[in-house]
Gaussian input, Z-matrix of N, CA and C with variables (Angstrom, degrees):
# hf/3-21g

backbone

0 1
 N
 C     1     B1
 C     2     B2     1     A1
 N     3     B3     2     A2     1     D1
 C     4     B4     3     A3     2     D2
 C     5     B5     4     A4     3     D3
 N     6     B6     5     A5     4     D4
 C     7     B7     6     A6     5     D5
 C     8     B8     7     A7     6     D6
 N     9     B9     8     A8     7     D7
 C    10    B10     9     A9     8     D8
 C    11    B11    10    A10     9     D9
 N    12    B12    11    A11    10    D10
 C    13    B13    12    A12    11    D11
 C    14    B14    13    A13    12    D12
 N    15    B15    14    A14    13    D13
 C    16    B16    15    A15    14    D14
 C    17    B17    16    A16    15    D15
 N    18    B18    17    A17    16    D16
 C    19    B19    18    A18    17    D17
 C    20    B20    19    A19    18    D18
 N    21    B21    20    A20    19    D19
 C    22    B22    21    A21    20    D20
 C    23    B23    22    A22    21    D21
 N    24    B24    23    A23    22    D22
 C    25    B25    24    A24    23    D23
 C    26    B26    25    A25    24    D24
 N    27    B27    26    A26    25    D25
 C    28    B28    27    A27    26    D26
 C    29    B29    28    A28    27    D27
 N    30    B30    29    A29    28    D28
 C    31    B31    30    A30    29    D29
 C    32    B32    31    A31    30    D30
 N    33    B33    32    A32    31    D31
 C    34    B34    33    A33    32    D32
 C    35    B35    34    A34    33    D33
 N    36    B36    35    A35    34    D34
 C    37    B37    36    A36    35    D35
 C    38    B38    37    A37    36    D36
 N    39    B39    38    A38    37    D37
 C    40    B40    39    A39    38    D38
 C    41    B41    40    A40    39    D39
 N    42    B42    41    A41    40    D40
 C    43    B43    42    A42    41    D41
 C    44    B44    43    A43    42    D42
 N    45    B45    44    A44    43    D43
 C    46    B46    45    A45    44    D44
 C    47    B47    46    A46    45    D45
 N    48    B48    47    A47    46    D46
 C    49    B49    48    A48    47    D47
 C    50    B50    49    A49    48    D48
 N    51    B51    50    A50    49    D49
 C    52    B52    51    A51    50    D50
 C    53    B53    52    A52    51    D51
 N    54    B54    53    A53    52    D52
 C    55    B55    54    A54    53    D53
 C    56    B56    55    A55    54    D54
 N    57    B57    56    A56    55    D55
 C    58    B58    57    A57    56    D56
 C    59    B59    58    A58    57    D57
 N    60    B60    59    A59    58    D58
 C    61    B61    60    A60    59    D59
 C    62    B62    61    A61    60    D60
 N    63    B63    62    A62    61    D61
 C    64    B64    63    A63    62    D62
 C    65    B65    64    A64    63    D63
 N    66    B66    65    A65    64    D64
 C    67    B67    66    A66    65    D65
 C    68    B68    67    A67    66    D66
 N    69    B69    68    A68    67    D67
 C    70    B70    69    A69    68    D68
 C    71    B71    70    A70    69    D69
 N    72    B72    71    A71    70    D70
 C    73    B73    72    A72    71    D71
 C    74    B74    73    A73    72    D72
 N    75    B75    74    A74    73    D73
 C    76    B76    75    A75    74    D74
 C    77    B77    76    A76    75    D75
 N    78    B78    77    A77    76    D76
 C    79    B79    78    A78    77    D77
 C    80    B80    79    A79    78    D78
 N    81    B81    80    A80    79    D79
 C    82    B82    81    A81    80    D80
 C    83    B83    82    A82    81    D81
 N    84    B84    83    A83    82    D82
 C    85    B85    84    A84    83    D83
 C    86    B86    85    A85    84    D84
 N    87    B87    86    A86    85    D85
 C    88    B88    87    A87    86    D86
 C    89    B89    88    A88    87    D87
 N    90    B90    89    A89    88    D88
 C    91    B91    90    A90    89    D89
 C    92    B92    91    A91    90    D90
 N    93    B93    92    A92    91    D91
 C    94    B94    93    A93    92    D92
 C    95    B95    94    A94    93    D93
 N    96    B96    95    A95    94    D94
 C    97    B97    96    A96    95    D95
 C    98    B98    97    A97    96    D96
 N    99    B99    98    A98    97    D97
 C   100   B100    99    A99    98    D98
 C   101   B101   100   A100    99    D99
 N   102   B102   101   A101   100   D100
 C   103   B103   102   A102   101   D101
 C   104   B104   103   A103   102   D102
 N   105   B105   104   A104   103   D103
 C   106   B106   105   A105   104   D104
 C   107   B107   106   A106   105   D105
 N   108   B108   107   A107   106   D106
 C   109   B109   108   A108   107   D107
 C   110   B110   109   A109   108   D108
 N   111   B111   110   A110   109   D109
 C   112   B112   111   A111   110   D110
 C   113   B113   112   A112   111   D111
 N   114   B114   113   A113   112   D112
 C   115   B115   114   A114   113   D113
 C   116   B116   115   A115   114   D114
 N   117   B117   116   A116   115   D115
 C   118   B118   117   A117   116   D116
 C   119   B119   118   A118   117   D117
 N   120   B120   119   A119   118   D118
 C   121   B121   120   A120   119   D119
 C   122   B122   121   A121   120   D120
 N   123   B123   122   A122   121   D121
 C   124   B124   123   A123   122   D122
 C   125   B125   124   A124   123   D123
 N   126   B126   125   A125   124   D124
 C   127   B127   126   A126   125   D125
 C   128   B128   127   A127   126   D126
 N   129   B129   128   A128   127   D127
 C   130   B130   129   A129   128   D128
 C   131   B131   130   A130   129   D129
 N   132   B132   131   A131   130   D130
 C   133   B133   132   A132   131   D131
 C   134   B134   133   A133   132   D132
 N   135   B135   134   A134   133   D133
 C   136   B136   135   A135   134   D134
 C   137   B137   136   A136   135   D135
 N   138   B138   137   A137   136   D136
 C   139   B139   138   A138   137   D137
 C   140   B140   139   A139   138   D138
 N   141   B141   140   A140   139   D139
 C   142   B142   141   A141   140   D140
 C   143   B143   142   A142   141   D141
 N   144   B144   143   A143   142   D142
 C   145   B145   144   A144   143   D143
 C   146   B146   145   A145   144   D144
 N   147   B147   146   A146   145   D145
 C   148   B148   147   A147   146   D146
 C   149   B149   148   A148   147   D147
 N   150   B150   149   A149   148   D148
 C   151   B151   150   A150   149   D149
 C   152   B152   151   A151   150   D150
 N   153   B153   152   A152   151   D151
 C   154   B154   153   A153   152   D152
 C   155   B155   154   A154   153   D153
 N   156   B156   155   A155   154   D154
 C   157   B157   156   A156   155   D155
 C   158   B158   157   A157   156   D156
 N   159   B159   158   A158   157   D157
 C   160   B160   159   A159   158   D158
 C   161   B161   160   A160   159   D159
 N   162   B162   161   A161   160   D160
 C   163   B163   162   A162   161   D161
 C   164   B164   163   A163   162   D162
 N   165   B165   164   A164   163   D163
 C   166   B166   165   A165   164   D164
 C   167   B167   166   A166   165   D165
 N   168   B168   167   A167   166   D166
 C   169   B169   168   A168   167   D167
 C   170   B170   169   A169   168   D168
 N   171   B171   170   A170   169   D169
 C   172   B172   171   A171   170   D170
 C   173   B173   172   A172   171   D171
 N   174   B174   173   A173   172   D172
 C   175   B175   174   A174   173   D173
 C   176   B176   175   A175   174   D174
 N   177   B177   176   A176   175   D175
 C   178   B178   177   A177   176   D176
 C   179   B179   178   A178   177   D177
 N   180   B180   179   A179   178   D178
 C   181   B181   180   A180   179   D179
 C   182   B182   181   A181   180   D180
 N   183   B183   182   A182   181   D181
 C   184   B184   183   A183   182   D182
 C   185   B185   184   A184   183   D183
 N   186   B186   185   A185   184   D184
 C   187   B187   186   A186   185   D185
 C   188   B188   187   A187   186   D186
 N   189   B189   188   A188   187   D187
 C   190   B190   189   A189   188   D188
 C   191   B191   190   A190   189   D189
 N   192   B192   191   A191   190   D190
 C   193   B193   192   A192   191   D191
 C   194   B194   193   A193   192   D192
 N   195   B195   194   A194   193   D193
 C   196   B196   195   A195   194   D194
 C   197   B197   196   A196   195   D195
 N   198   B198   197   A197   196   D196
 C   199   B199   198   A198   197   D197
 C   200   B200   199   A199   198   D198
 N   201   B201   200   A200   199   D199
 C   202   B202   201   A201   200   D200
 C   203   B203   202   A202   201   D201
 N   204   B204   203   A203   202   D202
 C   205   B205   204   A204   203   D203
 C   206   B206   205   A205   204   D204
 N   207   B207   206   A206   205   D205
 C   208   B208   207   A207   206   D206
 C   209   B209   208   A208   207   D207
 N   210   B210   209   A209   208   D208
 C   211   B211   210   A210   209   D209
 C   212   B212   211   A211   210   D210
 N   213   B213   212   A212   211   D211
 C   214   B214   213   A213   212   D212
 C   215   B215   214   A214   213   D213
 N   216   B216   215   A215   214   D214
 C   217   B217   216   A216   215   D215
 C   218   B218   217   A217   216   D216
 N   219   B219   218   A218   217   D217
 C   220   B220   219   A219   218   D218
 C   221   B221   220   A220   219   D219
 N   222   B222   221   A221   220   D220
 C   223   B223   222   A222   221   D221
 C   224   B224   223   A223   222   D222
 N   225   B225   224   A224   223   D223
 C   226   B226   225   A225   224   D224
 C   227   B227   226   A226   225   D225
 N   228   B228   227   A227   226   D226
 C   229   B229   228   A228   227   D227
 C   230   B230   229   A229   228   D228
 N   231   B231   230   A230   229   D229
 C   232   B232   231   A231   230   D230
 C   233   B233   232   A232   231   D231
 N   234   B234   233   A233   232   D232
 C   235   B235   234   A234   233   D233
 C   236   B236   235   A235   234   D234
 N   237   B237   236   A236   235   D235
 C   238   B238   237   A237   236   D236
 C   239   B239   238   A238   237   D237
 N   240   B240   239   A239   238   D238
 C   241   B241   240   A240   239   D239
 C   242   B242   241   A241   240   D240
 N   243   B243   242   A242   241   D241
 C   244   B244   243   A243   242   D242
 C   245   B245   244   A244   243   D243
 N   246   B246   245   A245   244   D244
 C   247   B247   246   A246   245   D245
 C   248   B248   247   A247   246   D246

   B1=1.4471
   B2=1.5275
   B3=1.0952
   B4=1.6025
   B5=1.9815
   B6=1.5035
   B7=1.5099
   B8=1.5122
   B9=1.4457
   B10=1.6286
   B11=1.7326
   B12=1.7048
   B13=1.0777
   B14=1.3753
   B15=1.1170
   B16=1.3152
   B17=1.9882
   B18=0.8795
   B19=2.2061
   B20=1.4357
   B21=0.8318
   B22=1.5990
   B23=1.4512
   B24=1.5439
   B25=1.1428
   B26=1.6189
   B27=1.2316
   B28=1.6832
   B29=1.9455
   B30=1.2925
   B31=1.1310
   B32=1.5258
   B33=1.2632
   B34=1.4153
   B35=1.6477
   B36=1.5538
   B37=1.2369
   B38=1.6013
   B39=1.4908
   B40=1.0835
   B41=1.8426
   B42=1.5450
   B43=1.6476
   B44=1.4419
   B45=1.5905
   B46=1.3211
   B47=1.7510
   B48=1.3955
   B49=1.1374
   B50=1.5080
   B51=1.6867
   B52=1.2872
   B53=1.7244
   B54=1.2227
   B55=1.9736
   B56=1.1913
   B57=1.4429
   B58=1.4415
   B59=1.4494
   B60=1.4860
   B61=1.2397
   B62=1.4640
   B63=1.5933
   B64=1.2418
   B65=1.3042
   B66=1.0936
   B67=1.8594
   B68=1.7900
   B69=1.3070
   B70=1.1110
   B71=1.8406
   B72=1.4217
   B73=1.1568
   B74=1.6157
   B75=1.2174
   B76=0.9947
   B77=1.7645
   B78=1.1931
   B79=1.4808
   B80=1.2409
   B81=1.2336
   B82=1.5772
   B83=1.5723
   B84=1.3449
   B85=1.4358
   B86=1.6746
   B87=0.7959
   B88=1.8816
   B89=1.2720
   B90=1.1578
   B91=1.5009
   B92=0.9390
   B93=1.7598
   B94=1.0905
   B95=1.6306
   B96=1.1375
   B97=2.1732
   B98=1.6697
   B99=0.8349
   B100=1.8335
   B101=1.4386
   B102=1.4725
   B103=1.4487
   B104=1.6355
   B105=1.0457
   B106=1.5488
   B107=1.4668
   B108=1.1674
   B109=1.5678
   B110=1.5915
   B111=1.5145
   B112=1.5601
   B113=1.3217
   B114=1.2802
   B115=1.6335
   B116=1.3288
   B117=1.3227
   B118=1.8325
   B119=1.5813
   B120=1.7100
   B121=0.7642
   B122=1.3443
   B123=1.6340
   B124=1.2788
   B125=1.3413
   B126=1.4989
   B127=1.5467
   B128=1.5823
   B129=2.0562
   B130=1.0486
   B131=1.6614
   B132=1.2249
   B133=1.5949
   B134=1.3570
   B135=1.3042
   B136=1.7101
   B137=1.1161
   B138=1.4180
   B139=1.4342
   B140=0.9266
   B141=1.8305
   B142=1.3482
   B143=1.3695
   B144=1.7232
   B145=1.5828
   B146=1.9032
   B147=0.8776
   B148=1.5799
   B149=1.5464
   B150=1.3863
   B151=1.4564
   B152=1.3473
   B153=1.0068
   B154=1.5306
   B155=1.7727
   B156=2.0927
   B157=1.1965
   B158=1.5521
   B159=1.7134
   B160=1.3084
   B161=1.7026
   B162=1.1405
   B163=1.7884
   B164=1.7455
   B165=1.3822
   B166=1.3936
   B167=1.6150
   B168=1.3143
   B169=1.6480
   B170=1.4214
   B171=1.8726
   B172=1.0889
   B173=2.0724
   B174=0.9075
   B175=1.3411
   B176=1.5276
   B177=1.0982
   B178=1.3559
   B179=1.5084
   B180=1.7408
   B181=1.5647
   B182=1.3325
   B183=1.7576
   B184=1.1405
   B185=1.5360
   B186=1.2163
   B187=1.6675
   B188=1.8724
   B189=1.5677
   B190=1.4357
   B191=1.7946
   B192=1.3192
   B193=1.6324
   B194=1.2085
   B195=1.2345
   B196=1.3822
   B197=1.8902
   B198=1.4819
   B199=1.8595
   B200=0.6678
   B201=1.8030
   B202=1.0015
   B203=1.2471
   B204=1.2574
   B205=1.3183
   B206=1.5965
   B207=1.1691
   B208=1.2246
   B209=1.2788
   B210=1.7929
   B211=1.3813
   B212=1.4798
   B213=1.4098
   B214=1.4279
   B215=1.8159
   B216=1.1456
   B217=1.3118
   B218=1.2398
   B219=1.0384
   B220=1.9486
   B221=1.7848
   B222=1.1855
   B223=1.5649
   B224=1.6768
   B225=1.2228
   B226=1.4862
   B227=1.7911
   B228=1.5348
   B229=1.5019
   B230=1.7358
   B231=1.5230
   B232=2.0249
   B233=1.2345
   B234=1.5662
   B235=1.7276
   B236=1.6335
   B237=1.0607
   B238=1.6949
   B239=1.5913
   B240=1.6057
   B241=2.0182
   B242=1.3332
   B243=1.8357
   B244=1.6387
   B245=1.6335
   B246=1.7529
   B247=1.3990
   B248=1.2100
   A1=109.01
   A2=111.39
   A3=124.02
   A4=109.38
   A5=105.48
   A6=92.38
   A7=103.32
   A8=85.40
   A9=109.93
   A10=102.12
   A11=106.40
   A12=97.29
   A13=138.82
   A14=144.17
   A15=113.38
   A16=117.04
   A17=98.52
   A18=85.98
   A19=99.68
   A20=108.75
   A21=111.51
   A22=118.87
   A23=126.65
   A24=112.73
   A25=131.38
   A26=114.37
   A27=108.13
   A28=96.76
   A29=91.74
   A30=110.52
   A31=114.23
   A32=131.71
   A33=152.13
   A34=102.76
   A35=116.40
   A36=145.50
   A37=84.81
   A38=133.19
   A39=153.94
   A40=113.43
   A41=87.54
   A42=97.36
   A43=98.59
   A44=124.38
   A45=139.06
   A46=100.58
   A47=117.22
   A48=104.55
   A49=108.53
   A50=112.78
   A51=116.68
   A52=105.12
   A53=122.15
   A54=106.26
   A55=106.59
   A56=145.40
   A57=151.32
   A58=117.95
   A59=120.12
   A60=157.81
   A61=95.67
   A62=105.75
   A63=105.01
   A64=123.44
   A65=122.25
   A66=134.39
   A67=91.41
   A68=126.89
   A69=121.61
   A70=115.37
   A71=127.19
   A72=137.18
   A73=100.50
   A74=132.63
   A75=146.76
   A76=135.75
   A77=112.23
   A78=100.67
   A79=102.07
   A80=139.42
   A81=154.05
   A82=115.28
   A83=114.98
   A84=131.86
   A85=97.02
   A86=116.07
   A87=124.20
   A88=130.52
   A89=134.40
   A90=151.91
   A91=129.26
   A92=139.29
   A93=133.00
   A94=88.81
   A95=110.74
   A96=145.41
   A97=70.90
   A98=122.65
   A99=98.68
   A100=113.49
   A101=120.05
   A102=109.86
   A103=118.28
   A104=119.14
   A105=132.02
   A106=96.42
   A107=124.21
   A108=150.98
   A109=107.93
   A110=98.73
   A111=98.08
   A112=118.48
   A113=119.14
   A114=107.56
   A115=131.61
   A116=109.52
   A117=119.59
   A118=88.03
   A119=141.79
   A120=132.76
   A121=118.27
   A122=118.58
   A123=125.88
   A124=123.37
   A125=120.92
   A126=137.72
   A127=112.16
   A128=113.76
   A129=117.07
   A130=67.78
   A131=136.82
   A132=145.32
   A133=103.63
   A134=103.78
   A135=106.31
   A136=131.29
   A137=115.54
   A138=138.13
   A139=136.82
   A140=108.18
   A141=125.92
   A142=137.33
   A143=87.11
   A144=122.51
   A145=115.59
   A146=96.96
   A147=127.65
   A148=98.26
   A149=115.64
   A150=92.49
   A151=161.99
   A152=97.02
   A153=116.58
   A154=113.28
   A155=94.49
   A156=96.69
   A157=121.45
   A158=113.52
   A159=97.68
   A160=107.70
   A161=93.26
   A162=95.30
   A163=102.27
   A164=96.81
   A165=111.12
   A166=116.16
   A167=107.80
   A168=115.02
   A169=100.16
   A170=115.13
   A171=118.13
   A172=100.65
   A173=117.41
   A174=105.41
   A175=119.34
   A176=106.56
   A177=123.20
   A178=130.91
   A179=99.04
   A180=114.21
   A181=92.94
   A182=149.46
   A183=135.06
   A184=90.37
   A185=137.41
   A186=139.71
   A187=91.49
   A188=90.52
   A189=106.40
   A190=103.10
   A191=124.79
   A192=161.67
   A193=130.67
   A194=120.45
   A195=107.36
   A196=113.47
   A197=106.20
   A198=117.04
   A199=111.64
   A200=119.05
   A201=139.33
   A202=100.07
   A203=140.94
   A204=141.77
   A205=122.52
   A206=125.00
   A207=106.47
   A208=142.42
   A209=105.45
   A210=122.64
   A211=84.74
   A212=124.35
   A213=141.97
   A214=100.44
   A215=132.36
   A216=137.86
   A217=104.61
   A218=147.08
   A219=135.45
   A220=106.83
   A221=117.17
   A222=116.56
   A223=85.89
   A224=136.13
   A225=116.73
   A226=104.95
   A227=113.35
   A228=120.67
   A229=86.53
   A230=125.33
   A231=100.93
   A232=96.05
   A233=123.53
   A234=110.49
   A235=123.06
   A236=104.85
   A237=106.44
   A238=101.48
   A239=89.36
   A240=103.85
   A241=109.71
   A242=127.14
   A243=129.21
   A244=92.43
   A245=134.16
   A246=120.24
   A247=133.61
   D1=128.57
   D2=177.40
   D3=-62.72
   D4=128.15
   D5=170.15
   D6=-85.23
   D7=159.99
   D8=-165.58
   D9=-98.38
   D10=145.00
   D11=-176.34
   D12=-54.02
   D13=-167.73
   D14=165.43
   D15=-112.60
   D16=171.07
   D17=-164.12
   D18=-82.62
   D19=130.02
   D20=165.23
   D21=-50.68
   D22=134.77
   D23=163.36
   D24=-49.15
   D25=144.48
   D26=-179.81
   D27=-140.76
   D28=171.41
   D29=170.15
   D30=-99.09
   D31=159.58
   D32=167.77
   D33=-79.77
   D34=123.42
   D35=-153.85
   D36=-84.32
   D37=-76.71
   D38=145.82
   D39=6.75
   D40=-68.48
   D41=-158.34
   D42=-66.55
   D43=-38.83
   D44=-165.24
   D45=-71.98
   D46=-24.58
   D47=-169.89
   D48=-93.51
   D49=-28.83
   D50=-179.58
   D51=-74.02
   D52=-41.42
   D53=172.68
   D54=-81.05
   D55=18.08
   D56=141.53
   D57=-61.91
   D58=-30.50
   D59=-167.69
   D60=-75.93
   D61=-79.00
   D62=-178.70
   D63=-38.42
   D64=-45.02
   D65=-158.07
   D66=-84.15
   D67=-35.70
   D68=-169.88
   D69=-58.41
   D70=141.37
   D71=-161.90
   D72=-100.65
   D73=-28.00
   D74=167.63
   D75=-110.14
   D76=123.39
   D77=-154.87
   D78=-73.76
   D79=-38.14
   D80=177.02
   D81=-51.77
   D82=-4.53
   D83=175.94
   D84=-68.40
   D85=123.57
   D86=148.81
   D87=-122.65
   D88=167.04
   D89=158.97
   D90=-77.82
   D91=118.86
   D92=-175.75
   D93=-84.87
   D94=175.13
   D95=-167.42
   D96=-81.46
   D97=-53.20
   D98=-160.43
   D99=-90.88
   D100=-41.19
   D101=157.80
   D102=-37.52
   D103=-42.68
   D104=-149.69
   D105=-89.26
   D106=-25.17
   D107=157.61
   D108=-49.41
   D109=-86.24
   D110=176.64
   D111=-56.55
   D112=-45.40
   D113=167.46
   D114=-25.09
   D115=-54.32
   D116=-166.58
   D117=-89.20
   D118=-13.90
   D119=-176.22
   D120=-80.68
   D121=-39.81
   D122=160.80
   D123=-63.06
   D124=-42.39
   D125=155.59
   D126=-16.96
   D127=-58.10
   D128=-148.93
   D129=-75.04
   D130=-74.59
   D131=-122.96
   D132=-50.94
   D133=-49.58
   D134=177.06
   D135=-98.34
   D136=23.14
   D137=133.28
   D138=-59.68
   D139=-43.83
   D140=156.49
   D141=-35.44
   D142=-70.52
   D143=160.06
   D144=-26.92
   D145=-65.92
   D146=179.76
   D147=-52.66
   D148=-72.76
   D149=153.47
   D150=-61.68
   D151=-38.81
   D152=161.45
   D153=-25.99
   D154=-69.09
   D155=-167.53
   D156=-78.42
   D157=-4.50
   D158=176.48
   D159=-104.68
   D160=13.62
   D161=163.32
   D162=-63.09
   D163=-77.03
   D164=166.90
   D165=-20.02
   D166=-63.52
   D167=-163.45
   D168=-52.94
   D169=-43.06
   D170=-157.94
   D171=-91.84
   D172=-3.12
   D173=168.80
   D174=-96.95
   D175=-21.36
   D176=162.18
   D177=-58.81
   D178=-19.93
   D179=174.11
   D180=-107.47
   D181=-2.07
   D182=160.06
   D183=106.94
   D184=-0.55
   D185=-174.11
   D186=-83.41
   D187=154.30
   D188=-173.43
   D189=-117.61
   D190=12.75
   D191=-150.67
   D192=-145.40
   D193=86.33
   D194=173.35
   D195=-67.53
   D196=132.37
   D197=163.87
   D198=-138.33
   D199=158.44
   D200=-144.54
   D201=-82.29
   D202=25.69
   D203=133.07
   D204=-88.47
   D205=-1.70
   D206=140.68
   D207=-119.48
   D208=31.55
   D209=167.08
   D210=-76.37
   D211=-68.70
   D212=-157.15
   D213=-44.46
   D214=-46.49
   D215=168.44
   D216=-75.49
   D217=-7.85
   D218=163.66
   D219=-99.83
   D220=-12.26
   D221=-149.47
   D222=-86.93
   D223=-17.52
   D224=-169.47
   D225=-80.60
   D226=-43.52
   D227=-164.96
   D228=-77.76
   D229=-49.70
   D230=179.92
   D231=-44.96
   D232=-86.03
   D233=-163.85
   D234=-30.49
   D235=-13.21
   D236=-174.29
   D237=-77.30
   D238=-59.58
   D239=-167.41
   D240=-67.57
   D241=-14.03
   D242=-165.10
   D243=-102.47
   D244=-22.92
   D245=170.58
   D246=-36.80

């Protein structure tokens, strides 16, 4: 039997819309199906990102672990490249 790929991480359509909610200033604000789409879509990317680069950060210090010290050492140059 062939292994199957594996699923990409995603975000919750739902969850993204209810802490969207929160931040919202107006209750009458909604989400269209495709905003709410791209949202969790950009969500996943720079989630990725985020990992990606502190894989890196952390092999680069000889760690076999990414910690939250080397999100904290990658997080200034993402905010730079996501402006």
């Amino acid at each position: 039997m062939a292994e199957s790929e594996p699923t990409p991480p995603t975000f919750s359509s739902p969850t993204v819309e209810q802490l969207a909610k929160m931040v919202f200033k107006n209750e009458k604000t909604k989400f269209s199906q495709d905003s709410l789409d791209l949202t969790c879509e950009m969500l996943r990317i720079y989630t990725l990102e985020i990992f990606n680069r502190a894989r890196k950060q952390a092999q680069s210090e000889g760690c076999e672990t990414i910690s939250p010290e080397h999100i904290e050492k990658i997080l200034p140059q993402l905010l730079l490249d996501f402006t």
